[in-house]
N, C-alpha and C positions, 0 to 999 in steps of 0.2 A: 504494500500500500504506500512504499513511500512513494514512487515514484507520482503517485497521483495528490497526495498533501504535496509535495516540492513544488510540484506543477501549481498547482494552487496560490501557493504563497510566492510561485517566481512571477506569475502572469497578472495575480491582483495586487503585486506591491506589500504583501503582507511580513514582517520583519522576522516573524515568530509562529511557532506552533499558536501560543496562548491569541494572537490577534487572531489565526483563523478560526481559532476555535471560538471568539465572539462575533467575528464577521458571520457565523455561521449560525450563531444564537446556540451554541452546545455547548459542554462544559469543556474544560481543558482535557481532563483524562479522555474523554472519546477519543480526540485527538490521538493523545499518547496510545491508548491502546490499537487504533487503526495502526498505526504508524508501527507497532511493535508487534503485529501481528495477531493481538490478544482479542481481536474484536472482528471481527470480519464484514464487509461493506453490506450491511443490511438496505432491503428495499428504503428504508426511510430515511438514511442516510444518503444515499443517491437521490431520492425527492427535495431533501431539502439542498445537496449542491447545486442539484438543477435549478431549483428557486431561487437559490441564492447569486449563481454567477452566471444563471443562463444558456450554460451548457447540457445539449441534448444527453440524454441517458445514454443514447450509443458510446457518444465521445466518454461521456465519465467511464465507460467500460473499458471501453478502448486505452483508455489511456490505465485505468489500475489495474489489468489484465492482458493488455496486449493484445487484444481479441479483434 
């Protein structure tokens, strides 16, 4: 999953896990745990990056799976 937080914080300007994780309205550990593998990209998680930065659900796939 890092690959798609990096992506994130490289493309909105964001300095920090903790700013994406309130640009995102979530708490900071989702974060840490997506990132650490301890959490896995749930449907709601992908709804809300979609809602948040606008990126279609293909692309969020695409980009934290390679798919």
């Amino acid at each position: 999953m890092d690959h798609l937080i990096d992506y994130l914080r490289r493309e909105y300007n964001l300095p920090t896990d903790a700013a994406l994780a309130e640009r995102m309205e979530v708490s900071p550990p989702v974060i840490s745990k997506l990132r650490n593998g301890h959490m896995n990209l749930s449907p709601s998680i992908i709804l809300r990056i979609h809602d948040t930065f606008g990126i279609s659900i293909a692309n969020i796939k695409r980009i934290a799976y390679g798919v």
